[in-house]
N, CA, C and O atoms as CSV, one atom per row, in Angstrom:
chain,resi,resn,atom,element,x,y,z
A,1,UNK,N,N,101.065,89.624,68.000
A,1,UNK,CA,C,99.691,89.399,68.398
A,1,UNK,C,C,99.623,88.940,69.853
A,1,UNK,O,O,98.832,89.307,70.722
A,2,UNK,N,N,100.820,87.882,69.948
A,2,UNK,CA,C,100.501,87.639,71.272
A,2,UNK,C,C,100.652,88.636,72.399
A,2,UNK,O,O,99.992,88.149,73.317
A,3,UNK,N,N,101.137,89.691,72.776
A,3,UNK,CA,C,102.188,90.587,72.688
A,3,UNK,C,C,100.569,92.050,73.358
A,3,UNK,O,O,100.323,92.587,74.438
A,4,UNK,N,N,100.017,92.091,72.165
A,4,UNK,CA,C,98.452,92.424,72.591
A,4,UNK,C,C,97.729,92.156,73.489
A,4,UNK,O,O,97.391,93.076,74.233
A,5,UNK,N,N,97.345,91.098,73.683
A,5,UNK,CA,C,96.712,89.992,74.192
A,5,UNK,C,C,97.806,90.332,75.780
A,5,UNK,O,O,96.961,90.567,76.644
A,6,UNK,N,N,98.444,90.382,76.079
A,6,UNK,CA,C,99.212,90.484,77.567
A,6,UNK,C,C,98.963,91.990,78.176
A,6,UNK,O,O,98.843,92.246,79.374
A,7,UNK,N,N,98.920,92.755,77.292
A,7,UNK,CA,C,98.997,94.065,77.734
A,7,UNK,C,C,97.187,94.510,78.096
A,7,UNK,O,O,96.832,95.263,79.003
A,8,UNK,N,N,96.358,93.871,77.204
A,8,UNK,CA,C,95.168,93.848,77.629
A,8,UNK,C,C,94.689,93.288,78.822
A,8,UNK,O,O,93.776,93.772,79.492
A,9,UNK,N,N,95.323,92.243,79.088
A,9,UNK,CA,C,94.677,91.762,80.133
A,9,UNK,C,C,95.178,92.341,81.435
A,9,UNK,O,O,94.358,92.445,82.347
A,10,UNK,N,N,96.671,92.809,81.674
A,10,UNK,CA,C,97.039,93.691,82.460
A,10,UNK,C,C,95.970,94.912,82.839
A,10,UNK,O,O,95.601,95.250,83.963
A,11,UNK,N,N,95.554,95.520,81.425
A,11,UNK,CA,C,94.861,96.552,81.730
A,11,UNK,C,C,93.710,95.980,82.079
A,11,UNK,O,O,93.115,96.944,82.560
A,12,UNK,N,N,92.979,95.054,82.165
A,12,UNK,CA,C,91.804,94.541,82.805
A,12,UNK,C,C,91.651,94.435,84.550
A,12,UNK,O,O,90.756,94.899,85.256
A,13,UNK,N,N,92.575,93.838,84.847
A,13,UNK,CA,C,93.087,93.731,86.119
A,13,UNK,C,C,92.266,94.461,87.142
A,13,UNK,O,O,91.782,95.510,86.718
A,14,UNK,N,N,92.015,94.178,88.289
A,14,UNK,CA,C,91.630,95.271,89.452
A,14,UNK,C,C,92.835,95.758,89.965
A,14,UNK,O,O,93.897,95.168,90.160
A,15,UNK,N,N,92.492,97.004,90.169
A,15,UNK,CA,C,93.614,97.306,91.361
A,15,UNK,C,C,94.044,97.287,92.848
A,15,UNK,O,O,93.206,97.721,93.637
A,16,UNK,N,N,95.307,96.820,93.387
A,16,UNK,CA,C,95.765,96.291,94.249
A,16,UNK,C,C,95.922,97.309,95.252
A,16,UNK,O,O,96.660,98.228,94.895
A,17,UNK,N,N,95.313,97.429,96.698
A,17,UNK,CA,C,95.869,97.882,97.671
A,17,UNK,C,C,97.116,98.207,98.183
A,17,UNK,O,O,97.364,97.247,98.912
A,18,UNK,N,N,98.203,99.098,98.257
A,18,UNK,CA,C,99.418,98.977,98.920
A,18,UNK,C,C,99.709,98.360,100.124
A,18,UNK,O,O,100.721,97.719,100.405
A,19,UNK,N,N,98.479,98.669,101.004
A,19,UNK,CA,C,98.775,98.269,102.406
A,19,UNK,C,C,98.319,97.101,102.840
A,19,UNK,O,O,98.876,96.458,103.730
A,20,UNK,N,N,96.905,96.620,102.032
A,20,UNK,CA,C,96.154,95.615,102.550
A,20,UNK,C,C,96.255,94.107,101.461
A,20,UNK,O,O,95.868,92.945,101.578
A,21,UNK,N,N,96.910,94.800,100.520
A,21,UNK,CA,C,97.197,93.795,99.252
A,21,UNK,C,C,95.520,93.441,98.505
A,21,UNK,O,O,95.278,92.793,97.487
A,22,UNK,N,N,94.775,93.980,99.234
A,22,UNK,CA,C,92.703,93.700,98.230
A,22,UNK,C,C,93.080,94.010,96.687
A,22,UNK,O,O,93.966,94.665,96.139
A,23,UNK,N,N,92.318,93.465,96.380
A,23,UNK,CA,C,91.668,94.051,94.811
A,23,UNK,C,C,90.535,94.872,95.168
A,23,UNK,O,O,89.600,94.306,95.735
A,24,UNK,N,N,90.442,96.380,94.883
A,24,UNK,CA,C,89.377,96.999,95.215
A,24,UNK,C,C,88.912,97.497,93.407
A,24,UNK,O,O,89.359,96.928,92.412
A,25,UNK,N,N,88.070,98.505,93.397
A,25,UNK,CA,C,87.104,99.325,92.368
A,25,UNK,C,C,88.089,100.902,91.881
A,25,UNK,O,O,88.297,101.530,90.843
A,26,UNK,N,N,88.481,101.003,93.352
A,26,UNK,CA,C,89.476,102.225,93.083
A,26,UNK,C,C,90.098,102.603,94.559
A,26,UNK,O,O,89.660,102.722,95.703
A,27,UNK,N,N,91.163,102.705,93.997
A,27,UNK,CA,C,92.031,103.342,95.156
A,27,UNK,C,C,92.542,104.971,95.186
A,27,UNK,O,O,92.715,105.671,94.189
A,28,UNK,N,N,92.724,105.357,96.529
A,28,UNK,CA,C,92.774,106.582,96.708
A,28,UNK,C,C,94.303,107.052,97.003
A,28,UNK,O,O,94.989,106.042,97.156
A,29,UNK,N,N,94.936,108.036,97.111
A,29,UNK,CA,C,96.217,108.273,97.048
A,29,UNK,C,C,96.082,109.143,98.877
A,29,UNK,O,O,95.392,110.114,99.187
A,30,UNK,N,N,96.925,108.401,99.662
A,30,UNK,CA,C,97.211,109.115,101.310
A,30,UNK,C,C,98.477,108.906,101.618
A,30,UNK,O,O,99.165,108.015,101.121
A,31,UNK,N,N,98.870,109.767,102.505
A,31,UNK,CA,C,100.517,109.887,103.048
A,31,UNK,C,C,100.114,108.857,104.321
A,31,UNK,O,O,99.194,108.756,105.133
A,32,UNK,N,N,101.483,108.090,103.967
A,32,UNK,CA,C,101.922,107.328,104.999
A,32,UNK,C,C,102.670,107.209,105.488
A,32,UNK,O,O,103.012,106.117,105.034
A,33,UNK,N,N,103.542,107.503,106.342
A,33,UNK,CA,C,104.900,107.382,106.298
A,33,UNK,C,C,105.430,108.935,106.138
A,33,UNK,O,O,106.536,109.226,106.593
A,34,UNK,N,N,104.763,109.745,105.600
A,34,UNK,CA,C,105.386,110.299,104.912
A,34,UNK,C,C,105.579,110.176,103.399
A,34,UNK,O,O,106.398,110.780,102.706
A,35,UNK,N,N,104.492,109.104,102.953
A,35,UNK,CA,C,105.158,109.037,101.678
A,35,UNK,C,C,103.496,108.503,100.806
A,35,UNK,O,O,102.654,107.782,101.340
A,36,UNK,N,N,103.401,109.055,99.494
A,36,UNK,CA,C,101.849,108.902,98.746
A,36,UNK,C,C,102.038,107.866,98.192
A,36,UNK,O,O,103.009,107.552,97.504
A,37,UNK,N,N,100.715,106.991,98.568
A,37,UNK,CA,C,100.713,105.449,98.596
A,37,UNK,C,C,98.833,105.026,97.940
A,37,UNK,O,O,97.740,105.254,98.457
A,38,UNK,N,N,99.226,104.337,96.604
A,38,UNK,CA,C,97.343,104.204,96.500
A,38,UNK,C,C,97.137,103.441,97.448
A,38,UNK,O,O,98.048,102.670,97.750
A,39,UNK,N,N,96.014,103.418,98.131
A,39,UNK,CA,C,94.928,102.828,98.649
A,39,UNK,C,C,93.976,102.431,98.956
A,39,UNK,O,O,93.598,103.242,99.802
A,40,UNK,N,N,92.999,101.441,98.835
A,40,UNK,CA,C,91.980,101.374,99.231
A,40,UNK,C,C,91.120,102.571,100.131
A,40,UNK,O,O,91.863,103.489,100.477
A,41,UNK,N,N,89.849,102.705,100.521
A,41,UNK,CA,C,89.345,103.668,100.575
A,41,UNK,C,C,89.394,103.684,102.393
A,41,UNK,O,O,89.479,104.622,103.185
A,42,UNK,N,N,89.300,102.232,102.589
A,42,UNK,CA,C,89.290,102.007,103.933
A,42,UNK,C,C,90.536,102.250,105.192
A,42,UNK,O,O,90.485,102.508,106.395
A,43,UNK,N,N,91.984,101.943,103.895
A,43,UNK,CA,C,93.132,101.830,104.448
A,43,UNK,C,C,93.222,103.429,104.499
A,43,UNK,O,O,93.809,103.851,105.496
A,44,UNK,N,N,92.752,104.380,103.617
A,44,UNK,CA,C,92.766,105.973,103.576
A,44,UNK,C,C,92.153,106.363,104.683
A,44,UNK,O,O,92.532,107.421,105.184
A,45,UNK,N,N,91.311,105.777,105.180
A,45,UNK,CA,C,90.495,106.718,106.253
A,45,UNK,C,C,91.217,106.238,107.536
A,45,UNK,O,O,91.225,107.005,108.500
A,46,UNK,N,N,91.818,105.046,107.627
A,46,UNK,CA,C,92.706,104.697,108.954
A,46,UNK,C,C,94.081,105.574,108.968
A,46,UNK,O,O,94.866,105.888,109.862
A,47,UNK,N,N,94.012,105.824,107.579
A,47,UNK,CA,C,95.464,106.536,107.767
A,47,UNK,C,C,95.421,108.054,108.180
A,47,UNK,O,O,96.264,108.681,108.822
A,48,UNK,N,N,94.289,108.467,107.677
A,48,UNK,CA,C,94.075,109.736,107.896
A,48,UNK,C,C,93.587,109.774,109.316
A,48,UNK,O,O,93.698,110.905,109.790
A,49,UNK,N,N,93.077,108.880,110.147
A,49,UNK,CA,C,92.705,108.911,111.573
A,49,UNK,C,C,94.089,108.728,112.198
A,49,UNK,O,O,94.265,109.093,113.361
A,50,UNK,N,N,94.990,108.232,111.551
A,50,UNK,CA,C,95.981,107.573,112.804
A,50,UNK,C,C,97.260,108.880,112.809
A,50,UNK,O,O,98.107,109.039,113.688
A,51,UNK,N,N,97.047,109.859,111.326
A,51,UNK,CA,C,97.416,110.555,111.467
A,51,UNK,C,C,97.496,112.232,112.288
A,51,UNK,O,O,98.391,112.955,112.727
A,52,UNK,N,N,95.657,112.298,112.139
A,52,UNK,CA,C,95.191,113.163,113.316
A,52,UNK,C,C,95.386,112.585,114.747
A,52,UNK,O,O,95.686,113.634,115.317
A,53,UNK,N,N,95.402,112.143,115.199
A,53,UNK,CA,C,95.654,111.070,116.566
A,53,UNK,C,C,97.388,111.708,116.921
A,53,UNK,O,O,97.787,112.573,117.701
A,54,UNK,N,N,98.107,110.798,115.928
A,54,UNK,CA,C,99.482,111.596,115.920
A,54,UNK,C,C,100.028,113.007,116.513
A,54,UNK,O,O,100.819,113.349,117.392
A,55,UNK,N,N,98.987,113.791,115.344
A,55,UNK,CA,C,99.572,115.092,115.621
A,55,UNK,C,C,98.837,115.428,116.927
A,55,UNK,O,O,99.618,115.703,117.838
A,56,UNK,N,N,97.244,115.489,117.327
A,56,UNK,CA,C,96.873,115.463,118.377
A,56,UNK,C,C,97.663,115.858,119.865
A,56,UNK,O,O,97.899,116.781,120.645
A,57,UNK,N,N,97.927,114.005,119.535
A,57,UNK,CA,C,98.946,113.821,120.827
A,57,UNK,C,C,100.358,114.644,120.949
A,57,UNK,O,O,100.956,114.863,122.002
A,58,UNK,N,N,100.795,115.092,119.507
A,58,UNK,CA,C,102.159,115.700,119.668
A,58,UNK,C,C,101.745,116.812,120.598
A,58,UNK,O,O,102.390,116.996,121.630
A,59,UNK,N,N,100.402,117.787,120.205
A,59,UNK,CA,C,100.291,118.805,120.372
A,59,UNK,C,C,100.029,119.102,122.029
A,59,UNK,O,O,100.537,120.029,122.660
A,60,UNK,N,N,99.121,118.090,122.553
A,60,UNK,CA,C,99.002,117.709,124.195
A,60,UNK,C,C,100.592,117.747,125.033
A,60,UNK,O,O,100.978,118.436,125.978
A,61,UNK,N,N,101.288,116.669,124.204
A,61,UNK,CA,C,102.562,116.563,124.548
A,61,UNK,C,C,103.138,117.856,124.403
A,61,UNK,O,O,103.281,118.145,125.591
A,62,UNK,N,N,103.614,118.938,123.694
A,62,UNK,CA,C,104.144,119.991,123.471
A,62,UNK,C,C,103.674,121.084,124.800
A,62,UNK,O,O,104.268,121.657,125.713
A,63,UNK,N,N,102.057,120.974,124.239
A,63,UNK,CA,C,101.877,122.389,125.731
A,63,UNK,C,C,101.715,121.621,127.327
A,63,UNK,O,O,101.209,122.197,128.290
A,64,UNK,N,N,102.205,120.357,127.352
A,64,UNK,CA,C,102.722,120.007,128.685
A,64,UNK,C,C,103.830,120.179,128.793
A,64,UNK,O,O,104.043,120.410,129.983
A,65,UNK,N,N,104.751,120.210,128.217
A,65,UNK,CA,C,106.152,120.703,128.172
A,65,UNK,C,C,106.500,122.299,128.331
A,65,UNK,O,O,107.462,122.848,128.868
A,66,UNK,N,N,105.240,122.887,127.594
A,66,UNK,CA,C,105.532,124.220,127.761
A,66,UNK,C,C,106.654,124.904,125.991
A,66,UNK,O,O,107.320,125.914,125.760
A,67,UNK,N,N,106.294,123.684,125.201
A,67,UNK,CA,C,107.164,124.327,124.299
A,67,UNK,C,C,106.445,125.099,123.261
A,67,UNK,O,O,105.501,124.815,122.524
A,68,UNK,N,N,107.474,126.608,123.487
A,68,UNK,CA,C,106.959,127.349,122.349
A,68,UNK,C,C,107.379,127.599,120.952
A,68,UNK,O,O,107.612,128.657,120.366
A,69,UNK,N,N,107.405,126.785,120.695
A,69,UNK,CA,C,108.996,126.813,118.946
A,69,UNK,C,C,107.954,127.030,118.301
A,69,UNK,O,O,106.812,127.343,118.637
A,70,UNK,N,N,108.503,126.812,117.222
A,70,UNK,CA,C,107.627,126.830,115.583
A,70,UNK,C,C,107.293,125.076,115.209
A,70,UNK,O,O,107.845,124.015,115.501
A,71,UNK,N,N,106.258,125.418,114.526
A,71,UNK,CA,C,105.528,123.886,114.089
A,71,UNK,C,C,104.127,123.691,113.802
A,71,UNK,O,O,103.708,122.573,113.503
């Protein structure tokens, strides 16, 4: 019985941010790193900005170089 009673309340719980450690309503799943991480909705949209930014700049960086490879 007691045993019940633990597993319920687990499932009650909010869920925890990866990045920001919050208790949010729901978290969303974004690559970070390279790697799928739940998150808050807020920490998703920074990640997804910091990731366009990233490639962005790779891409500025590349045709100042003049490189033509694959990518």
């Amino acid at each position: 019985m007691l045993e019940i009673r633990l597993v319920v309340c687990e499932a009650l719980r909010m869920p925890t941010c990866a990045v920001c450690k919050d208790e949010v309503d729901e978290l969303v799943i974004a690559m970070i790193g390279g790697k799928r991480k739940k998150v808050c909705e807020d920490c998703g949209d920074r990640a997804k900005e910091s990731e366009a930014i990233a490639q962005e700049s790779e891409s500025v960086v590349q045709n100042m170089m003049g490189f033509k490879g694959r990518r």
